[in-house]
HTML snippet that shows the backbone in 3Dmol.js (N, CA, C, O; Angstrom):
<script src="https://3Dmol.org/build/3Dmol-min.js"></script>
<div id="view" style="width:600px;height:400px;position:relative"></div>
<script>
const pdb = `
ATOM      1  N   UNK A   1       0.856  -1.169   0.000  1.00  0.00           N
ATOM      2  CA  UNK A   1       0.000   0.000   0.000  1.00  0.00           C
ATOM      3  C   UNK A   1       0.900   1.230   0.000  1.00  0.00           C
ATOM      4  O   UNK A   1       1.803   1.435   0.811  1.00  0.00           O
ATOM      5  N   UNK A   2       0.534   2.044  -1.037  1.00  0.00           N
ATOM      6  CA  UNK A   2       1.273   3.380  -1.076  1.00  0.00           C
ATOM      7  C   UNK A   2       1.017   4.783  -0.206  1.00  0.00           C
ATOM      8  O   UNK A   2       0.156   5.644  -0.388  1.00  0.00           O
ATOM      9  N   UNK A   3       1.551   4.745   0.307  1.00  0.00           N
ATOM     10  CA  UNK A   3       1.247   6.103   1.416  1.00  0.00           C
ATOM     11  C   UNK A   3       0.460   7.461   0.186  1.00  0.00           C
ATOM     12  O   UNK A   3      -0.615   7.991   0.468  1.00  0.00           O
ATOM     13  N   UNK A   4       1.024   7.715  -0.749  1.00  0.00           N
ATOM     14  CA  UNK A   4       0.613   8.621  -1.733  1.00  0.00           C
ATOM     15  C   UNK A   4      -0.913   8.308  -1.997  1.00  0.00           C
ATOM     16  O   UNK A   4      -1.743   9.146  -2.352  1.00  0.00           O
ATOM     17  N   UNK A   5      -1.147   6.983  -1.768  1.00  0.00           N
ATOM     18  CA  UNK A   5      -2.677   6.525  -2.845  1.00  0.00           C
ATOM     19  C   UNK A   5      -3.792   6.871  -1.479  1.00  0.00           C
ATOM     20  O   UNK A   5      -4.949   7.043  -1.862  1.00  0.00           O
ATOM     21  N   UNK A   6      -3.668   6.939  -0.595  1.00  0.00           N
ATOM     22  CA  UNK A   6      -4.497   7.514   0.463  1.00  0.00           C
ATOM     23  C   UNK A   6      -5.073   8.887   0.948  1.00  0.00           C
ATOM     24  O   UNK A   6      -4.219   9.422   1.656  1.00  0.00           O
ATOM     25  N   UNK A   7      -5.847   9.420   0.872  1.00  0.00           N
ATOM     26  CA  UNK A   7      -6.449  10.466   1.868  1.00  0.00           C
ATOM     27  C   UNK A   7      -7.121  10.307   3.037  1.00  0.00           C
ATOM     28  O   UNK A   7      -8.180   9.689   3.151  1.00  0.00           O
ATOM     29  N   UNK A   8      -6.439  10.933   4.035  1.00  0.00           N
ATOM     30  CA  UNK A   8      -6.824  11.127   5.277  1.00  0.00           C
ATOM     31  C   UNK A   8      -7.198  12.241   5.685  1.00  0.00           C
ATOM     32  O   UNK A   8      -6.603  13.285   5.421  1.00  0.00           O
ATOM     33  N   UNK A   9      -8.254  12.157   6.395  1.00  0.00           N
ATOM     34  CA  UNK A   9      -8.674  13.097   6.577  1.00  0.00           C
ATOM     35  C   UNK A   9      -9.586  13.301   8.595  1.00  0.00           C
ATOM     36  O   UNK A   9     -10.277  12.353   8.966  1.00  0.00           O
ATOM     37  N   UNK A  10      -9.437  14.417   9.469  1.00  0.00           N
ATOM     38  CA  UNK A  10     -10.042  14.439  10.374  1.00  0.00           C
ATOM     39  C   UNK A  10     -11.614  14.387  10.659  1.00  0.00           C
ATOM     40  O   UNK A  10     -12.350  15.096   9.972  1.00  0.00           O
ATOM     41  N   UNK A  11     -12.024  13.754  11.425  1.00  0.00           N
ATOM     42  CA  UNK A  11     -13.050  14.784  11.262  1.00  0.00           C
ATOM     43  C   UNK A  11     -13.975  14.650  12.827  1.00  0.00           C
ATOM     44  O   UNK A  11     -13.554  13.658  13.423  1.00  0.00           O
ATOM     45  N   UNK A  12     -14.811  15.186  13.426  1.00  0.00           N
ATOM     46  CA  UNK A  12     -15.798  15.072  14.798  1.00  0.00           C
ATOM     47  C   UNK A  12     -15.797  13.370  14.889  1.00  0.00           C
ATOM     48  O   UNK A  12     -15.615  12.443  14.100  1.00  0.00           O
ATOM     49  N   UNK A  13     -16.158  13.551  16.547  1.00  0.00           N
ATOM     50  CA  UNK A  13     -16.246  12.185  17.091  1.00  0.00           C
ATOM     51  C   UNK A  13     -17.791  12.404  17.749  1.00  0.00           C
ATOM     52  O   UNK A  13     -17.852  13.372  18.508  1.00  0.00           O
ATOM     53  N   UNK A  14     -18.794  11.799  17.605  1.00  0.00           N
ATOM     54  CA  UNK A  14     -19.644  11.833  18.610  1.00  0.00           C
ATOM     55  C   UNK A  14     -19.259  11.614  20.179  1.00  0.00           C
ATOM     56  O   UNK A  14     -19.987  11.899  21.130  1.00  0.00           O
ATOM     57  N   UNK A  15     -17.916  11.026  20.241  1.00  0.00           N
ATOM     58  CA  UNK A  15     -17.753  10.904  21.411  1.00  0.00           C
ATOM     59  C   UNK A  15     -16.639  11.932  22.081  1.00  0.00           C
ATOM     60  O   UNK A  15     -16.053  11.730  23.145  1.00  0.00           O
ATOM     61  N   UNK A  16     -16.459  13.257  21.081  1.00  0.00           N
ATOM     62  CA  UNK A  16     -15.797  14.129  21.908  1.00  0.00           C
ATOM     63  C   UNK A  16     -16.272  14.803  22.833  1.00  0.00           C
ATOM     64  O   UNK A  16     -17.457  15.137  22.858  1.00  0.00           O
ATOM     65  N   UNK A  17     -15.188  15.189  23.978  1.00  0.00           N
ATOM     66  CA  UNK A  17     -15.571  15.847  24.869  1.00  0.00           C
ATOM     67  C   UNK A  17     -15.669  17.389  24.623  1.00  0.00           C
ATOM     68  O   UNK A  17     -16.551  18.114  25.086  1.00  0.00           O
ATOM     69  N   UNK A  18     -14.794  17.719  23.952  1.00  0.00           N
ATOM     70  CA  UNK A  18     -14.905  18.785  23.667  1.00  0.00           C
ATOM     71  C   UNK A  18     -15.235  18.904  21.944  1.00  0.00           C
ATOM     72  O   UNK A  18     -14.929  18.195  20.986  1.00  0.00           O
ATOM     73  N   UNK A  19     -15.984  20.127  22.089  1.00  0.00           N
ATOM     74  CA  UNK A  19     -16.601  20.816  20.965  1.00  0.00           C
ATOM     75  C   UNK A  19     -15.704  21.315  19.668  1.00  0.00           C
ATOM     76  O   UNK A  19     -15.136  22.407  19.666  1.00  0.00           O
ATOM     77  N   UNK A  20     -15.651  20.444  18.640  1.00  0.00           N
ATOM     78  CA  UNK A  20     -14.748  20.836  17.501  1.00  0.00           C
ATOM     79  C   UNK A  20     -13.974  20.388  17.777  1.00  0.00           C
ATOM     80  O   UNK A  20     -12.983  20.997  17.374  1.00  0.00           O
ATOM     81  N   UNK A  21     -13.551  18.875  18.741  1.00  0.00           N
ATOM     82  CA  UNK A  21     -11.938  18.326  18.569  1.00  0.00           C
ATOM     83  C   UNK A  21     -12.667  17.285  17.388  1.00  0.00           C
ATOM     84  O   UNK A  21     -13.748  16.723  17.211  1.00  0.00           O
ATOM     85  N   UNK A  22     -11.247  17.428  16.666  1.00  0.00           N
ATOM     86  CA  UNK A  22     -10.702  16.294  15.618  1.00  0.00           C
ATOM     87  C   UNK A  22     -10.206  15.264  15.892  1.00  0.00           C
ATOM     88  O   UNK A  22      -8.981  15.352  15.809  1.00  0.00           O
ATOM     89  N   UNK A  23     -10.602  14.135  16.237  1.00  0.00           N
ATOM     90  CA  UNK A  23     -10.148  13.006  16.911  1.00  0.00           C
ATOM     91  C   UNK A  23     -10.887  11.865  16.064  1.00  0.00           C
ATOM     92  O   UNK A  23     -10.684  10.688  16.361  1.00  0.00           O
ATOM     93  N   UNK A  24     -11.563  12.134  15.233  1.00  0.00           N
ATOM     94  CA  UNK A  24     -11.914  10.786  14.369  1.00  0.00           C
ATOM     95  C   UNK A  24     -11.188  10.956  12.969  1.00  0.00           C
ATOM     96  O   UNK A  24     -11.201  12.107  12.532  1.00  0.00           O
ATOM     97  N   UNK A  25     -10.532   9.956  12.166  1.00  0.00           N
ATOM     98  CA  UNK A  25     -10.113   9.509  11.398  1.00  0.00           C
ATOM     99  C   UNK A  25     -10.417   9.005   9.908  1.00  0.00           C
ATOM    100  O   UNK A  25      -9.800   7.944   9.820  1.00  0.00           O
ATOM    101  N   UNK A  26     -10.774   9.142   9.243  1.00  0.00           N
ATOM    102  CA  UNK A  26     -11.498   8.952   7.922  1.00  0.00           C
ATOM    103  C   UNK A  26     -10.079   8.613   6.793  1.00  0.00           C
ATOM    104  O   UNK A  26      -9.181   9.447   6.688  1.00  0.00           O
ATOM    105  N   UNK A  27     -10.057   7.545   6.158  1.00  0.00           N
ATOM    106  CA  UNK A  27      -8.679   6.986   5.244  1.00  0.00           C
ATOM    107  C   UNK A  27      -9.901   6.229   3.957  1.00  0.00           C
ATOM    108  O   UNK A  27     -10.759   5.350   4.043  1.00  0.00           O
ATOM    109  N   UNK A  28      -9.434   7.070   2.882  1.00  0.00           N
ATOM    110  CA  UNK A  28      -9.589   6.787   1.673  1.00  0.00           C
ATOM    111  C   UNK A  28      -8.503   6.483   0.675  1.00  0.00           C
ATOM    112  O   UNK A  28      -7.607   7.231   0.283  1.00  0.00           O
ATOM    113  N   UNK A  29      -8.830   4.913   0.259  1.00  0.00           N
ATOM    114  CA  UNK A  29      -7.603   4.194  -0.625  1.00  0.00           C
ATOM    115  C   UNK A  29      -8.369   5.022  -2.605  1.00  0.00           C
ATOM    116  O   UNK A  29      -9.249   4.544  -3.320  1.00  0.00           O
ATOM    117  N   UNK A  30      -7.978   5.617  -2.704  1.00  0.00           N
ATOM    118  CA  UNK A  30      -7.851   6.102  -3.805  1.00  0.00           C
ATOM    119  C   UNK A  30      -8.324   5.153  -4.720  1.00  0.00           C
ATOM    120  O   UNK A  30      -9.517   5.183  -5.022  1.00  0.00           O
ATOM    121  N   UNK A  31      -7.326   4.035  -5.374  1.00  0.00           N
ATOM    122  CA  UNK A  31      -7.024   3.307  -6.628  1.00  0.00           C
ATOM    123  C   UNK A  31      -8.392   2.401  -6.122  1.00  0.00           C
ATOM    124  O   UNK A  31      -9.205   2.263  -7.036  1.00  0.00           O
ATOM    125  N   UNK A  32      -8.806   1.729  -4.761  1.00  0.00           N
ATOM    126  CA  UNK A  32      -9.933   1.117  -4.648  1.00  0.00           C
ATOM    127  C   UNK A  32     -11.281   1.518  -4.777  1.00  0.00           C
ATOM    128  O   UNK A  32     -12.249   0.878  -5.188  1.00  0.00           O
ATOM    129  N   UNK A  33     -11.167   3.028  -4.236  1.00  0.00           N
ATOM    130  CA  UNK A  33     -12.129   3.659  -3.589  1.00  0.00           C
ATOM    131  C   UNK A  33     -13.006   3.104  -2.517  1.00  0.00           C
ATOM    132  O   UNK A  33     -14.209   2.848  -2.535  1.00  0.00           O
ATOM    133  N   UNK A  34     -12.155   2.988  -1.627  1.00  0.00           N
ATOM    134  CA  UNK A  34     -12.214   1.995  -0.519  1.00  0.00           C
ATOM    135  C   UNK A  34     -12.196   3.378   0.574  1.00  0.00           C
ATOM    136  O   UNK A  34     -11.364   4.285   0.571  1.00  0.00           O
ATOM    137  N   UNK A  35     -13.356   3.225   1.471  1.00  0.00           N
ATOM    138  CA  UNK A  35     -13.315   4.425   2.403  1.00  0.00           C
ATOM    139  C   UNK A  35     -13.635   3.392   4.174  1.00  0.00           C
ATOM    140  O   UNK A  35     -14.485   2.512   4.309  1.00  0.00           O
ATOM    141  N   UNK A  36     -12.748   3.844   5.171  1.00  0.00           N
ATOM    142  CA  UNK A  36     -12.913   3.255   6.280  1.00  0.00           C
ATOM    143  C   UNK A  36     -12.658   4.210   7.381  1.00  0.00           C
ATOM    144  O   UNK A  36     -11.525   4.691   7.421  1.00  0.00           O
ATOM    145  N   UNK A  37     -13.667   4.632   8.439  1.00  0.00           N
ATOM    146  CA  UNK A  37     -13.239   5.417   9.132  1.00  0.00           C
ATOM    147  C   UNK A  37     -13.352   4.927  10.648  1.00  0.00           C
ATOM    148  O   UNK A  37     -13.965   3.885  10.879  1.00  0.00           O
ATOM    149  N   UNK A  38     -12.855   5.554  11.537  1.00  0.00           N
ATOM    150  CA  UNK A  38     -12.617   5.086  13.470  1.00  0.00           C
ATOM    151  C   UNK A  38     -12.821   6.335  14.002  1.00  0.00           C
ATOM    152  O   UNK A  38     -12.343   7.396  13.600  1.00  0.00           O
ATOM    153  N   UNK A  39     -13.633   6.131  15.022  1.00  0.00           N
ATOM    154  CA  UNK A  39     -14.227   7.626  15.702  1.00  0.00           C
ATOM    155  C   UNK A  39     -14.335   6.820  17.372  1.00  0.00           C
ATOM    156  O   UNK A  39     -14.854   7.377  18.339  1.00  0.00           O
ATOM    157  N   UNK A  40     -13.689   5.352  17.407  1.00  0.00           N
ATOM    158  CA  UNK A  40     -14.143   5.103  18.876  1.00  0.00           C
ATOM    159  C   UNK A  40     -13.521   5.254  19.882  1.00  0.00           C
ATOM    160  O   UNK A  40     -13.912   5.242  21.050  1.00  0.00           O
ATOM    161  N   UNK A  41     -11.620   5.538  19.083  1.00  0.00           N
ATOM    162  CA  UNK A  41     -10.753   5.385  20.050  1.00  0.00           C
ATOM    163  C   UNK A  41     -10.645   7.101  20.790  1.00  0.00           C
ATOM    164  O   UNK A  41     -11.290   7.996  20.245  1.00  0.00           O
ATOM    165  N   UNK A  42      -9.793   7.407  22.027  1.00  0.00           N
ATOM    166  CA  UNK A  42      -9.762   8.606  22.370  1.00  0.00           C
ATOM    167  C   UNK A  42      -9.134   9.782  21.908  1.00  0.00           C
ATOM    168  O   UNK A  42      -9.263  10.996  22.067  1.00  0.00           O
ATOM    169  N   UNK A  43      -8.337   8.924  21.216  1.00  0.00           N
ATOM    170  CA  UNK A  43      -6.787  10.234  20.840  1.00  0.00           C
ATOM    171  C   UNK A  43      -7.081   9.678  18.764  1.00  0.00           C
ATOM    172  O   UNK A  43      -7.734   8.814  18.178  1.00  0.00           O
ATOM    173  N   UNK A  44      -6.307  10.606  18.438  1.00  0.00           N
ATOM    174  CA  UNK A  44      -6.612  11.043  16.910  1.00  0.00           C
ATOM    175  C   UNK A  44      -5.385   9.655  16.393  1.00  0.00           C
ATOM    176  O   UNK A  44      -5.687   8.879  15.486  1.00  0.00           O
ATOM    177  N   UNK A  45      -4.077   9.560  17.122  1.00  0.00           N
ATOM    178  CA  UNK A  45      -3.117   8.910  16.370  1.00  0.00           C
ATOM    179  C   UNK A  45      -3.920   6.986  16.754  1.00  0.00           C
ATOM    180  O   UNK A  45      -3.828   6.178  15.830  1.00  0.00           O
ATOM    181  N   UNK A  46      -4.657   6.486  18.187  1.00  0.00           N
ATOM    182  CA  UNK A  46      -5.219   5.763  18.052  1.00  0.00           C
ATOM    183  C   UNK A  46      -6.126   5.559  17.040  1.00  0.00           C
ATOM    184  O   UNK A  46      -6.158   4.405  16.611  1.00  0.00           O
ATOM    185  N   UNK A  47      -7.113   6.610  16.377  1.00  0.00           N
ATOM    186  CA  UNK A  47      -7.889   5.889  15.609  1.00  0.00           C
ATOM    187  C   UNK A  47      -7.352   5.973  13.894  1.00  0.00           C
ATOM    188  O   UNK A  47      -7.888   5.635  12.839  1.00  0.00           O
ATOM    189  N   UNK A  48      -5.961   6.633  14.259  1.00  0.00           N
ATOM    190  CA  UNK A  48      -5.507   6.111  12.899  1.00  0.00           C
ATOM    191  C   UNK A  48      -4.887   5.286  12.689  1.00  0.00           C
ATOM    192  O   UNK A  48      -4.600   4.879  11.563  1.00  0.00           O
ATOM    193  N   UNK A  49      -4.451   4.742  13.953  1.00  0.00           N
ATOM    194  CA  UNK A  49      -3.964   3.116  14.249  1.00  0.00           C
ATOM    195  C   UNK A  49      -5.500   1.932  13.220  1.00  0.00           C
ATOM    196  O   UNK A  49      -5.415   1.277  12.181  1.00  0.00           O
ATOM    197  N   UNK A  50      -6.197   2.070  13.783  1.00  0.00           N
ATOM    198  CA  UNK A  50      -7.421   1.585  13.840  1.00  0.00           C
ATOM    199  C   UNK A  50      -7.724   1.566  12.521  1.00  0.00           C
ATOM    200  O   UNK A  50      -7.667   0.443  12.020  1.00  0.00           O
ATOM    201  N   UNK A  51      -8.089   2.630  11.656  1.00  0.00           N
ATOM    202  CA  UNK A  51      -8.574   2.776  10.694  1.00  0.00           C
ATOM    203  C   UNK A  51      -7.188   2.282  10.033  1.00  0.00           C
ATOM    204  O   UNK A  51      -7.612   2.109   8.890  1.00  0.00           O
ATOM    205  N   UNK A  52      -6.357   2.072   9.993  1.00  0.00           N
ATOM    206  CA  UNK A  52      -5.242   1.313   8.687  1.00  0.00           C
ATOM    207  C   UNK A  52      -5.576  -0.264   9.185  1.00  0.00           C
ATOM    208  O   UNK A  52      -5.526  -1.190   8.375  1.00  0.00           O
ATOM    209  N   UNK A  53      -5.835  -0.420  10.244  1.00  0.00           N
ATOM    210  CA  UNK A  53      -5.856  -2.196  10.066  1.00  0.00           C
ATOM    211  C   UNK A  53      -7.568  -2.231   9.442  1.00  0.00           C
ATOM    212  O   UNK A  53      -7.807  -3.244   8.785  1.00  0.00           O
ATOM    213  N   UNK A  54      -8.255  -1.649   9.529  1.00  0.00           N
ATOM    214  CA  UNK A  54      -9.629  -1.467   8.842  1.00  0.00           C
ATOM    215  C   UNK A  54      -9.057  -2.086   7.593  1.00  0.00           C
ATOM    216  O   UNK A  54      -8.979  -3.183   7.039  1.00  0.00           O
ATOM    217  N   UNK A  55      -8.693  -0.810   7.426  1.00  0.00           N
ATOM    218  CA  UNK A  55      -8.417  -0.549   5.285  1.00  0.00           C
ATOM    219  C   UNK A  55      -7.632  -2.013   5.107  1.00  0.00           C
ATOM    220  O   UNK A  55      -8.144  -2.992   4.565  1.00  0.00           O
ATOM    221  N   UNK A  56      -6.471  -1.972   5.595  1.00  0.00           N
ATOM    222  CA  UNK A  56      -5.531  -3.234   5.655  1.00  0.00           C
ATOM    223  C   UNK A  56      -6.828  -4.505   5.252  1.00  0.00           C
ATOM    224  O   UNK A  56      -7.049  -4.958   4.129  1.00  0.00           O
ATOM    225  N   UNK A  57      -7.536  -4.865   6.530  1.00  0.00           N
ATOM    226  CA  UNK A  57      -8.966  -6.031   6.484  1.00  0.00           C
ATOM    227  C   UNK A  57      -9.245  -5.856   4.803  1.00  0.00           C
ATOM    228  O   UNK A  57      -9.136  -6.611   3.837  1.00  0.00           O
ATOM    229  N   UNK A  58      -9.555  -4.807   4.948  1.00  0.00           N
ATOM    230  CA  UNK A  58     -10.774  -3.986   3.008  1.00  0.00           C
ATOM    231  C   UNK A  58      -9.931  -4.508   2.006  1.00  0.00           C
ATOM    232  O   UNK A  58     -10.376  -5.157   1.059  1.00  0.00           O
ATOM    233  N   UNK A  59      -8.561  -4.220   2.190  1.00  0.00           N
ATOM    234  CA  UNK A  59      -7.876  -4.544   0.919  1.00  0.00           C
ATOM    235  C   UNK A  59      -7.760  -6.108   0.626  1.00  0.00           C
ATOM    236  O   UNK A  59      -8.152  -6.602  -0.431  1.00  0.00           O
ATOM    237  N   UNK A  60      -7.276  -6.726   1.502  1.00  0.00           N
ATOM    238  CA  UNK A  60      -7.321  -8.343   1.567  1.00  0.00           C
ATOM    239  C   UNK A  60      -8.411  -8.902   1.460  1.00  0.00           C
ATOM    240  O   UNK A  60      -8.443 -10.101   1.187  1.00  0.00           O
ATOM    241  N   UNK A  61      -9.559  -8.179   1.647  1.00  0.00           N
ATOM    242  CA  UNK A  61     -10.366  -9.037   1.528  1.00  0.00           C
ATOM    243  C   UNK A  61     -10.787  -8.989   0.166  1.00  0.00           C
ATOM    244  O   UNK A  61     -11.385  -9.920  -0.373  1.00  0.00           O
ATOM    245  N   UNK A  62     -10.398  -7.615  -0.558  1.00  0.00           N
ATOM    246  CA  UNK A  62     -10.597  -7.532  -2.132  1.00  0.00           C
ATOM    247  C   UNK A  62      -9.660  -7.886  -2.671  1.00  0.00           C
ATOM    248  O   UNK A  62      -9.782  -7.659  -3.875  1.00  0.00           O
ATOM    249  N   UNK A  63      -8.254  -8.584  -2.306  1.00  0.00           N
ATOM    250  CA  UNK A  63      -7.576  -9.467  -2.687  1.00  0.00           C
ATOM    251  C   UNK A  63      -6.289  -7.987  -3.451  1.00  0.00           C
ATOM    252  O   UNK A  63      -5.668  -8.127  -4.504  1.00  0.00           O
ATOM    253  N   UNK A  64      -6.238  -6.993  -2.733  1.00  0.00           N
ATOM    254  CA  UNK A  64      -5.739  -5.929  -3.518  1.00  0.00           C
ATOM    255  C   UNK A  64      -4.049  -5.650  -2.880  1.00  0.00           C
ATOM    256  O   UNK A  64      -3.021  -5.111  -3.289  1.00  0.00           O
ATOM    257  N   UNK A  65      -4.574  -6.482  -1.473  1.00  0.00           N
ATOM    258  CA  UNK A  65      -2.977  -6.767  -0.679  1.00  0.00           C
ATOM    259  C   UNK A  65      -2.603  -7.782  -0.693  1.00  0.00           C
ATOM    260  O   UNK A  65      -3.560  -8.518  -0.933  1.00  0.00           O
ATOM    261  N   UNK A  66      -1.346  -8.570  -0.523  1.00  0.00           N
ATOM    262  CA  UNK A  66      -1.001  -9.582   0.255  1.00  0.00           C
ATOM    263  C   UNK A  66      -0.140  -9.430   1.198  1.00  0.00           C
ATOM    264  O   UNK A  66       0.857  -8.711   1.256  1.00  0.00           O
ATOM    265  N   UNK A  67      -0.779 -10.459   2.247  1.00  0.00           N
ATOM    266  CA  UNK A  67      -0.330 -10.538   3.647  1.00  0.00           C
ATOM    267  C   UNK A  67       0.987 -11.401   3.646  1.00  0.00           C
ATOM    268  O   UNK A  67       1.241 -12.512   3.181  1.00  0.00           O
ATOM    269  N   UNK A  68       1.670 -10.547   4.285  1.00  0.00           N
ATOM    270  CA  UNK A  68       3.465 -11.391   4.623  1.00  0.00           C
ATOM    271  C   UNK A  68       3.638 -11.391   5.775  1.00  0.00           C
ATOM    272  O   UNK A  68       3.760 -10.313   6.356  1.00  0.00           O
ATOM    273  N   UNK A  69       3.721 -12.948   6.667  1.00  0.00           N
ATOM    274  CA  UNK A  69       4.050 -13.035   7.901  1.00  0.00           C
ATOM    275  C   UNK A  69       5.509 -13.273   7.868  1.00  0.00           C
ATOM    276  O   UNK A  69       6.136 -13.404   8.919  1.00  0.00           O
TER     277      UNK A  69
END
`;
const viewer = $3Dmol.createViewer("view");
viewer.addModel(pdb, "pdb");
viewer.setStyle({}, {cartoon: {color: "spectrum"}});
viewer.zoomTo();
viewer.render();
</script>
């Protein structure tokens, strides 16, 4: 997966505490048009943890990655 072929983007959490934090995560694979977003975790770099093993799941399962253990 190419770091270039992605957009990320912030955006509201229903579960912020405060008003106008950016703490949810939104990752769009471009070449798939594959969109997966995480709004559950607390902090912004957790749910972009989150949302790449999402996309990661999306792509394999459309057979667009392969997995190397």
């Amino acid at each position: 997966m190419n770091e270039k072929d992605l957009i990320i983007i912030t955006c509201s959490s229903p579960n912020d505490p405060i008003v106008g934090a950016h703490v949810g995560i939104q990752i769009r694979h471009v070449p798939s048009k594959i969109v997966v977003k995480s709004v559950k975790m607390k902090t912004q770099h957790e749910n972009r943890l989150e949302a790449m093993e999402k996309l990661k799941f999306e792509l394999v399962k459309e057979r667009l990655v392969t997995v190397v253990y």
